[in-house]
ChimeraX commands (.cxc) that place a marker at each C-alpha (Angstrom):
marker #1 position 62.42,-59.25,12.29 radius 0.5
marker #1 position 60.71,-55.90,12.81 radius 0.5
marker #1 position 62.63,-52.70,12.01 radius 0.5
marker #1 position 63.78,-50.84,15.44 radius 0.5
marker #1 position 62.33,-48.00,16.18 radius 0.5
marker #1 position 63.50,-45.39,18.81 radius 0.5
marker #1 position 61.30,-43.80,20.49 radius 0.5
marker #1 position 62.75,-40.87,22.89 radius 0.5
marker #1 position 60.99,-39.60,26.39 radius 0.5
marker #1 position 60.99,-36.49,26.34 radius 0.5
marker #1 position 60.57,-36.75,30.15 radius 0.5
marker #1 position 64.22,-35.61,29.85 radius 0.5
marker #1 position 63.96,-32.86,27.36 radius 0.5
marker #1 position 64.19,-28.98,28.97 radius 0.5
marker #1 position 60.66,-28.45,29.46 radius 0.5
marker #1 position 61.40,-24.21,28.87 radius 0.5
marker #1 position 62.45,-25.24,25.20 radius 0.5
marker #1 position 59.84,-28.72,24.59 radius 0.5
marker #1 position 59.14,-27.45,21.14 radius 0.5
marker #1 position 62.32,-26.74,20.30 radius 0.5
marker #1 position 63.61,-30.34,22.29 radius 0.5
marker #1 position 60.71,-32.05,19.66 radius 0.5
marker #1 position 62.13,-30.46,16.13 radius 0.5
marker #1 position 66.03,-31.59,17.46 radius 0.5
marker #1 position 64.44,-35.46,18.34 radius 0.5
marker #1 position 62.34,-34.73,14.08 radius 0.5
marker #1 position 65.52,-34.32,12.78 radius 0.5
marker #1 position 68.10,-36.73,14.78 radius 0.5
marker #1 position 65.74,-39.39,12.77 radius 0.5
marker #1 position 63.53,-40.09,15.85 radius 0.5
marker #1 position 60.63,-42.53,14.79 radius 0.5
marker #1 position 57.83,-41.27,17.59 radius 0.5
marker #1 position 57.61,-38.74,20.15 radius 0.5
marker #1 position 57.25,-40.63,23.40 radius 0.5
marker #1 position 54.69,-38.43,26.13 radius 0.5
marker #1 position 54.85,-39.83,29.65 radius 0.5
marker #1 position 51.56,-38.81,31.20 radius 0.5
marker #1 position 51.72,-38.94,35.10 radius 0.5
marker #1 position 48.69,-38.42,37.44 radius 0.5
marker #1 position 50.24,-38.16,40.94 radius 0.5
marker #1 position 47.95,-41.27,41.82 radius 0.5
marker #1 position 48.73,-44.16,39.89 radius 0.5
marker #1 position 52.25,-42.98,39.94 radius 0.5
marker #1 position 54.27,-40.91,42.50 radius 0.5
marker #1 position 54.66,-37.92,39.60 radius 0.5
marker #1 position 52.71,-35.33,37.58 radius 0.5
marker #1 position 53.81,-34.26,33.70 radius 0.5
marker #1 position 51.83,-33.07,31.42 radius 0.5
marker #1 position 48.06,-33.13,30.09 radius 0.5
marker #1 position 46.19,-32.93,26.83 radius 0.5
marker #1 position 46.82,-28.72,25.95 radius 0.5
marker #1 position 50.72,-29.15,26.15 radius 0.5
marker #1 position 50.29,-32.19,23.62 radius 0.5
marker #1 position 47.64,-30.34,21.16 radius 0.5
marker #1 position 50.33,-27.37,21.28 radius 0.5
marker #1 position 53.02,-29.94,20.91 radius 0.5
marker #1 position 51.70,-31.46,18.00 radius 0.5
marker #1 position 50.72,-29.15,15.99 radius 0.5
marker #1 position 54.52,-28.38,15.01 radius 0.5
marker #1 position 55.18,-31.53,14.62 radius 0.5
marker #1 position 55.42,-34.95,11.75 radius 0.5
marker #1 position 55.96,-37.97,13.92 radius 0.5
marker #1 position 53.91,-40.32,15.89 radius 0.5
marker #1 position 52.85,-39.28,19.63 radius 0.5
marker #1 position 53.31,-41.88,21.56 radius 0.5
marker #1 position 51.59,-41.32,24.57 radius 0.5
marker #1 position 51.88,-43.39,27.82 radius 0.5
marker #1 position 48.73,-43.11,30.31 radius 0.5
marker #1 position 50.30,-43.55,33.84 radius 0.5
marker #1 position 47.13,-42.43,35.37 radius 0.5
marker #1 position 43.98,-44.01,37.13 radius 0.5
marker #1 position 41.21,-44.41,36.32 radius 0.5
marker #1 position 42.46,-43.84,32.86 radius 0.5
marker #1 position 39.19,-44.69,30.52 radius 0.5
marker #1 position 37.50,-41.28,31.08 radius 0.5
marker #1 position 40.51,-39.74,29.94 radius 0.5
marker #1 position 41.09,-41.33,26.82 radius 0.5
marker #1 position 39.14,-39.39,24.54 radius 0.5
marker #1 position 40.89,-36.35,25.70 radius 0.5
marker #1 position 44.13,-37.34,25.16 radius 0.5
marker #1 position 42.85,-39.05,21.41 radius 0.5
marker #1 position 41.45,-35.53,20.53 radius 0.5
marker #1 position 44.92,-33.94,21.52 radius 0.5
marker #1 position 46.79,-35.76,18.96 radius 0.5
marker #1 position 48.00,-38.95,20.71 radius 0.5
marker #1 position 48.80,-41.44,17.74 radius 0.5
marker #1 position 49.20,-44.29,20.20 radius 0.5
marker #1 position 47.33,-44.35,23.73 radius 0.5
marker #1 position 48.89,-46.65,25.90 radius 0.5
marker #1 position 47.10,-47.79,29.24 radius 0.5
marker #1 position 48.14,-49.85,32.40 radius 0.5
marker #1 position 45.52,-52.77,32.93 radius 0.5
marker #1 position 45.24,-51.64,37.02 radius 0.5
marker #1 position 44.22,-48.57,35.51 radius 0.5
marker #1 position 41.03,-49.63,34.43 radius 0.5
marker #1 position 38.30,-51.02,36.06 radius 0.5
marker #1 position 37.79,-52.96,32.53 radius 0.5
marker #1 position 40.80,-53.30,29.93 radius 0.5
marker #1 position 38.78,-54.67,27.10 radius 0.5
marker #1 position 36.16,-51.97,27.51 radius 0.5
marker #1 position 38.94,-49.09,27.51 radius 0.5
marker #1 position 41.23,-51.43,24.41 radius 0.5
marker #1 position 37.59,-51.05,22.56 radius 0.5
marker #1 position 37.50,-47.48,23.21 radius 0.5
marker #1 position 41.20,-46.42,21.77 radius 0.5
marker #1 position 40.37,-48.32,18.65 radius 0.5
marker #1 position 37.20,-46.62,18.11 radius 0.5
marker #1 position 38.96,-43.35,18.09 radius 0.5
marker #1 position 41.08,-44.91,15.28 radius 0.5
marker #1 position 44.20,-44.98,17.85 radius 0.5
marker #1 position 46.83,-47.36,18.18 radius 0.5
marker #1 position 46.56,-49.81,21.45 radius 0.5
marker #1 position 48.74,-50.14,23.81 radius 0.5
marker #1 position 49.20,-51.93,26.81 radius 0.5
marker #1 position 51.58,-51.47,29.25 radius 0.5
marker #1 position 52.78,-53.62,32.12 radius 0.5
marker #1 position 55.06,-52.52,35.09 radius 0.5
marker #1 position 58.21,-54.52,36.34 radius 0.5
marker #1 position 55.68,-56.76,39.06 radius 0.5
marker #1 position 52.77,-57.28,36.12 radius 0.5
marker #1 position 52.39,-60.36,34.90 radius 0.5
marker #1 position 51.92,-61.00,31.15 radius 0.5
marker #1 position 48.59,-63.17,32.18 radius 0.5
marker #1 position 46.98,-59.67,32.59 radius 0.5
marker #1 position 46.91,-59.07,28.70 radius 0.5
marker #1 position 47.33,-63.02,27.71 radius 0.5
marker #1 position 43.70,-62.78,26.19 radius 0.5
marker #1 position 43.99,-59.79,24.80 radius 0.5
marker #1 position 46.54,-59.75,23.00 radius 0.5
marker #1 position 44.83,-59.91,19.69 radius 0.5
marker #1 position 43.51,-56.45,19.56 radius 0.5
marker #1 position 46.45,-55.10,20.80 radius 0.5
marker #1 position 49.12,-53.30,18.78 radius 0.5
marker #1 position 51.90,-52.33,21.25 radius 0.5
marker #1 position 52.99,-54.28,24.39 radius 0.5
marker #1 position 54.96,-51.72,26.78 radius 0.5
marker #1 position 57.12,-52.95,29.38 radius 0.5
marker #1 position 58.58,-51.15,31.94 radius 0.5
marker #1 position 62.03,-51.85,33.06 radius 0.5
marker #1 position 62.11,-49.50,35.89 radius 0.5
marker #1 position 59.23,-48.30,38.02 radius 0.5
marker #1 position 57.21,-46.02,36.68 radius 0.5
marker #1 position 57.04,-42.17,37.76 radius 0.5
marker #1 position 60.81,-40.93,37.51 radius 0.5
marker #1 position 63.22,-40.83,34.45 radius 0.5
marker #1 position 66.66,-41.88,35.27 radius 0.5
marker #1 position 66.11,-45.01,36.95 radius 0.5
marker #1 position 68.23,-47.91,36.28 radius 0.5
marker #1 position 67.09,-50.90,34.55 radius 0.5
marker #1 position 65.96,-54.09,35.60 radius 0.5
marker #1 position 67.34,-57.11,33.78 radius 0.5
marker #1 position 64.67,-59.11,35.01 radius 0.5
marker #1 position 61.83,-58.01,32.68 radius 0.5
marker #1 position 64.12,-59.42,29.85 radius 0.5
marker #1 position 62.47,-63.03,30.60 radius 0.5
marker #1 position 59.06,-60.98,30.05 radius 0.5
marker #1 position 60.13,-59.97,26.39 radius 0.5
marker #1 position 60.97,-63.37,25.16 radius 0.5
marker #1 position 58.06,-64.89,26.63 radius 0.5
marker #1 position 56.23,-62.65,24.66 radius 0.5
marker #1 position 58.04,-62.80,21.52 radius 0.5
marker #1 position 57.94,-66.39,21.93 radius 0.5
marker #1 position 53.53,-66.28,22.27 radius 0.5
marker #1 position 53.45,-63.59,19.47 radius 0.5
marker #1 position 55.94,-66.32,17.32 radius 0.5
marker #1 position 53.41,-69.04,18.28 radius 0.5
marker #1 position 50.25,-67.18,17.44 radius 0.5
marker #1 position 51.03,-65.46,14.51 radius 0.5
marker #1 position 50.58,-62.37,15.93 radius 0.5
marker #1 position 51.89,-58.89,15.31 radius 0.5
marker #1 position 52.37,-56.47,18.02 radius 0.5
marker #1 position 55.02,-53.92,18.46 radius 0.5
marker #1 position 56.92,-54.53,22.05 radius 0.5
marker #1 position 58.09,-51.46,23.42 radius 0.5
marker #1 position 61.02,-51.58,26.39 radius 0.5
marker #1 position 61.01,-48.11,28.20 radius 0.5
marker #1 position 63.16,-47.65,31.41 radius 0.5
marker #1 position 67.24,-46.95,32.02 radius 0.5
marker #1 position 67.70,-47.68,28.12 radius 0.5
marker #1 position 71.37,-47.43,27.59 radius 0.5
marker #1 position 74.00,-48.31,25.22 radius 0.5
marker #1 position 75.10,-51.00,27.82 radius 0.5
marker #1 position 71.99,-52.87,27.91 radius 0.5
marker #1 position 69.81,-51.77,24.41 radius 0.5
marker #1 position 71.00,-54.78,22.46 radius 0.5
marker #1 position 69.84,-56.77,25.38 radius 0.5
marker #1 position 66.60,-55.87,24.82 radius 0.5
marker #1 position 66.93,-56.22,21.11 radius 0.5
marker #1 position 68.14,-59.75,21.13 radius 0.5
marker #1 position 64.82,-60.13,23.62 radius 0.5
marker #1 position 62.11,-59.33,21.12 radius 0.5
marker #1 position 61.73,-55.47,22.20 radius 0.5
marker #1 position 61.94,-53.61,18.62 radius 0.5
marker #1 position 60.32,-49.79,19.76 radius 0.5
marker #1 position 63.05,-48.63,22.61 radius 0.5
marker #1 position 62.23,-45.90,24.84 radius 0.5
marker #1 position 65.02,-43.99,26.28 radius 0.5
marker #1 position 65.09,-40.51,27.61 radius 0.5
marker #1 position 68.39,-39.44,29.65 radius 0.5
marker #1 position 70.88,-41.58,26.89 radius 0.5
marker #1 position 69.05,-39.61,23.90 radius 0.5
marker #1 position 69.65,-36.02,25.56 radius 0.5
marker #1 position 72.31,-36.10,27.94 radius 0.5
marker #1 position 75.14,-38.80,26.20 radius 0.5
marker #1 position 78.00,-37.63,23.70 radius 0.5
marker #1 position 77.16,-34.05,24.92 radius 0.5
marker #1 position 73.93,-33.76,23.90 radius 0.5
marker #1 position 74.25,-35.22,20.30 radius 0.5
marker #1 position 70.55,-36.29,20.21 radius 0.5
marker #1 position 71.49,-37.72,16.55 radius 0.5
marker #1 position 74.29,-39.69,17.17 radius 0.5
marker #1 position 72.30,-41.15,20.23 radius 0.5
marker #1 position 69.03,-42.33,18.02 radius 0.5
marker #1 position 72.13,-44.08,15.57 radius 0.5
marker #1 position 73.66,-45.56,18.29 radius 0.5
marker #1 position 70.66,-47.13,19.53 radius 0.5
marker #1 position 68.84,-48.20,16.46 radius 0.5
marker #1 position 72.51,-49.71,15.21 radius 0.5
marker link #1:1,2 radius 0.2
marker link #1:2,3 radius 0.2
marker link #1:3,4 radius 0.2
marker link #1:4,5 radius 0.2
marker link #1:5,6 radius 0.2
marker link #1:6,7 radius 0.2
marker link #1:7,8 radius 0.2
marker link #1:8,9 radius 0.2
marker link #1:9,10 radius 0.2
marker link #1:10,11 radius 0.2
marker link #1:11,12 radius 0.2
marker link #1:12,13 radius 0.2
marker link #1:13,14 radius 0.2
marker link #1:14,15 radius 0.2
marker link #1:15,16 radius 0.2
marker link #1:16,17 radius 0.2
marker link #1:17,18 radius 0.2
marker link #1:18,19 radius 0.2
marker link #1:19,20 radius 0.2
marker link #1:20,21 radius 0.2
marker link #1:21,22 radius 0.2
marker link #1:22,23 radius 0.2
marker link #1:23,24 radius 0.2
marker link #1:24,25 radius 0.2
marker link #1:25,26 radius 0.2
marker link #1:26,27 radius 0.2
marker link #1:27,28 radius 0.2
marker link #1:28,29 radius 0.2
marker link #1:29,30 radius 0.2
marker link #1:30,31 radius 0.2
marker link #1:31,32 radius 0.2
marker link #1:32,33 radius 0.2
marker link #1:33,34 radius 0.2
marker link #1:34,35 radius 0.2
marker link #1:35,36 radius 0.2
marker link #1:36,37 radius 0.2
marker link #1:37,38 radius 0.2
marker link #1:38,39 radius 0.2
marker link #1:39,40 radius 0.2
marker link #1:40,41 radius 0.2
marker link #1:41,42 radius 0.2
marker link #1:42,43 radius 0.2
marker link #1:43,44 radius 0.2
marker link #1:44,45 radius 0.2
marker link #1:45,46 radius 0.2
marker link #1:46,47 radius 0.2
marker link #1:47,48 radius 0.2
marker link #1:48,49 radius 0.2
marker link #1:49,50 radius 0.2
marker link #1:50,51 radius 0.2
marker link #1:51,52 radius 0.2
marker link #1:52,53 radius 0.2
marker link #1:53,54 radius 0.2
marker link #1:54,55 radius 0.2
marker link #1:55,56 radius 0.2
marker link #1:56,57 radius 0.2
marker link #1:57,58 radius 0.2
marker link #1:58,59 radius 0.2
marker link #1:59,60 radius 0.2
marker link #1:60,61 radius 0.2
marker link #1:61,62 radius 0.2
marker link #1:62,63 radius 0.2
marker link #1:63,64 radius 0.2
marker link #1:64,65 radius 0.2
marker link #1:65,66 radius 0.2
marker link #1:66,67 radius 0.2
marker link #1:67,68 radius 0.2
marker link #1:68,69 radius 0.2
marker link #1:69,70 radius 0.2
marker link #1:70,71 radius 0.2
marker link #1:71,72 radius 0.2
marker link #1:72,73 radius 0.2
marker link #1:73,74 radius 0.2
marker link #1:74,75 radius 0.2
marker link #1:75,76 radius 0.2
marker link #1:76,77 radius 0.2
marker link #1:77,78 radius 0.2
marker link #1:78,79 radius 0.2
marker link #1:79,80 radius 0.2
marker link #1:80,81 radius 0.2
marker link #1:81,82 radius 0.2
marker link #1:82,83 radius 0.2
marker link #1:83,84 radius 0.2
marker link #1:84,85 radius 0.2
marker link #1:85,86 radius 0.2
marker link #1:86,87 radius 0.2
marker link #1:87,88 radius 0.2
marker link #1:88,89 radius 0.2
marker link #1:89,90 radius 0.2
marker link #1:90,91 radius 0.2
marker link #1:91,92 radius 0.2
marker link #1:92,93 radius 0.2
marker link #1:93,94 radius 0.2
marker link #1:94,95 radius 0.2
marker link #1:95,96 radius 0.2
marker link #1:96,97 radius 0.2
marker link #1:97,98 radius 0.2
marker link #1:98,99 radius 0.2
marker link #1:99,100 radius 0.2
marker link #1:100,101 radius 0.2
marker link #1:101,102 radius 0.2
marker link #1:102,103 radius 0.2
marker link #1:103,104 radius 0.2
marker link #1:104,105 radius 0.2
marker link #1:105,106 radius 0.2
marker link #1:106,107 radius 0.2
marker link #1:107,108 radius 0.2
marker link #1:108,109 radius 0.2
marker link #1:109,110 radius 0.2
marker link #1:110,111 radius 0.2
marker link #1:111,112 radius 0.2
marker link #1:112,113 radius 0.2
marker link #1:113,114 radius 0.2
marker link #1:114,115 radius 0.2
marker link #1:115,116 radius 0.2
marker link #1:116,117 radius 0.2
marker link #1:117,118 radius 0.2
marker link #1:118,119 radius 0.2
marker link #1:119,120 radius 0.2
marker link #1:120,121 radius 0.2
marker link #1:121,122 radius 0.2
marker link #1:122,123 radius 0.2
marker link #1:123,124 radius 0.2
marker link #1:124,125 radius 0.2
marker link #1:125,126 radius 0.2
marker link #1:126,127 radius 0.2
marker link #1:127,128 radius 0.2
marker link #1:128,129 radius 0.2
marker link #1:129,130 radius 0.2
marker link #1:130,131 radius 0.2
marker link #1:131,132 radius 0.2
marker link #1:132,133 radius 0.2
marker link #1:133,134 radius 0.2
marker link #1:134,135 radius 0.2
marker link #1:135,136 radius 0.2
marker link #1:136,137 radius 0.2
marker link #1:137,138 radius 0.2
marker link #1:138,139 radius 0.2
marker link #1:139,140 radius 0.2
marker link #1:140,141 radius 0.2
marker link #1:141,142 radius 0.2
marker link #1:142,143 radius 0.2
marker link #1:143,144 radius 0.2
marker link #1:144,145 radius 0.2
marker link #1:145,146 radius 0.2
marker link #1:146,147 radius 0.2
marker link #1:147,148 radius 0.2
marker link #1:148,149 radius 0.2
marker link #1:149,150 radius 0.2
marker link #1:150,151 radius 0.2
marker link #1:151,152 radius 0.2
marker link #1:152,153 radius 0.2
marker link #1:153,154 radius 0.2
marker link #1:154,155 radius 0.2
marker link #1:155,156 radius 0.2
marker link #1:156,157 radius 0.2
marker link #1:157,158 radius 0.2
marker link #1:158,159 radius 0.2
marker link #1:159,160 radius 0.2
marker link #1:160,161 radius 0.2
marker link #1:161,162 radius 0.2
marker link #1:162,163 radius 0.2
marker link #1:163,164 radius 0.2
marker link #1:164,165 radius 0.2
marker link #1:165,166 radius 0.2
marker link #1:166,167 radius 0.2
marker link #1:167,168 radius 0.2
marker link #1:168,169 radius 0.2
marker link #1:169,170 radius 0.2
marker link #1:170,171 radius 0.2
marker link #1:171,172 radius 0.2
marker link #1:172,173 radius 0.2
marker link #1:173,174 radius 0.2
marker link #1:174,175 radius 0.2
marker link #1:175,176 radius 0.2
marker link #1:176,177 radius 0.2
marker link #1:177,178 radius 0.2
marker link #1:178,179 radius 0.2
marker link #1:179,180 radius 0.2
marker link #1:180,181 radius 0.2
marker link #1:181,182 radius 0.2
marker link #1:182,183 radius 0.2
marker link #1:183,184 radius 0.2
marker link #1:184,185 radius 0.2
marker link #1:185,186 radius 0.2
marker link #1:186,187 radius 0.2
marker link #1:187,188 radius 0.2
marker link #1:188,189 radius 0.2
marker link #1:189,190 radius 0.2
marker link #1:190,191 radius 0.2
marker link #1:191,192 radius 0.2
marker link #1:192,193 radius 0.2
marker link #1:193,194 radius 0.2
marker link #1:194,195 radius 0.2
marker link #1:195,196 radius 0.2
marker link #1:196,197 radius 0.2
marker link #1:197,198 radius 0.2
marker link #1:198,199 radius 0.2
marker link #1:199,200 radius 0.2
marker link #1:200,201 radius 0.2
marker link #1:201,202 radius 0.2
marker link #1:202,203 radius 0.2
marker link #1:203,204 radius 0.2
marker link #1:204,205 radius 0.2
marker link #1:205,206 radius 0.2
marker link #1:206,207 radius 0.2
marker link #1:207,208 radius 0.2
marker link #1:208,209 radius 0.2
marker link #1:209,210 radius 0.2
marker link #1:210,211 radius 0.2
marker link #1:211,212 radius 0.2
marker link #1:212,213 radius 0.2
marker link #1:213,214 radius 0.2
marker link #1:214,215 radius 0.2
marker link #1:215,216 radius 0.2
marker link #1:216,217 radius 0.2
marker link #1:217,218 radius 0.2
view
């Protein structure tokens, strides 16, 4: 079994002290950094873009994991590469051609990822799968932290685990969405070993982002 990794949103960090929020996730033992990139279009919300991610990075160790919630996402990509993104994961509606745009991140030495929303079905990356190094799913709907999870994408996760078990395959699969400590091992016992979680890591046990991160990994 793969090592779980937590990976916090800093969709709920104070955005008047993000580099500051960043070194307290580096040293409460956070594995990755994860960026949730909004466009207003493909999802009812707009974040951030590729400066506040160069800036970002530069003061930081760990991975960027950064989630492309925007459409059409392929012209994009190389932008958000060049800003420091260590993992660029994509939504397949996004594109008007997934394998093209999967082709593209690896090129640019990235890590693939592919993420699919509460409603997507897993025959949208079936093929794929093979040249893909992260399956995301969403257990809320993207565009707003804070939402509260849906149990029903748990039947997603083990059908995956189950194809990844039966192909010898070795993708990461991410859960991101109204991660708690009432529902993480949930996900764990699933397949899911990368959990996203933003509101748990920075609001619960008054802020202690370290404590969080243990209580989630353990």
């Amino acid at each position: 079994m793969k090592k779980i990794q937590i990976s916090p949103s800093i969709l709920s960090a104070d955005f008047s002290q993000l580099g500051n929020e960043i070194k307290k996730l580096e040293k409460g033992g956070a594995d990755m950094i994860h960026v949730d990139v909004m466009d207003g279009h493909f999802v009812p919300n707009l974040t951030i873009g590729p400066p506040v991610i160069k800036s970002l990075k530069k003061n930081c160790s760990l991975k960027f994991d950064v989630h492309l919630m925007i459409s059409p996402v392929h012209e994009y990509i190389d932008a958000y590469a060049d800003a420091g993104a260590d993992i660029i994961t994509i939504h397949p509606e996004a594109t008007a051609n997934l394998e093209a745009s999967i082709s593209k991140i690896k090129k640019l030495n990235k890590k693939v990822g592919v993420s699919l929303n509460p409603e997507s079905k897993i025959d949208l990356i079936i093929n794929l799968l093979d040249k893909i190094d992260l399956v995301l799913i969403m257990s809320v709907n993207p565009g707003f932290g804070g939402q509260k999870f849906i149990p029903k994408v748990l039947e997603k996760i083990i059908e995956l685990k189950k194809i990844q078990t039966e192909k010898n395959l070795h993708f990461d699969i991410e859960i991101d969405g109204g991660i708690n400590f009432e529902n993480y091992k949930l996900a764990i016992e699933a397949g899911a070993n990368i959990l996203v979680s933003g509101t748990t890591i920075f609001k619960s046990n008054n802020g202690d982002i370290k404590k969080n991160i243990d209580l989630l990994r353990n």
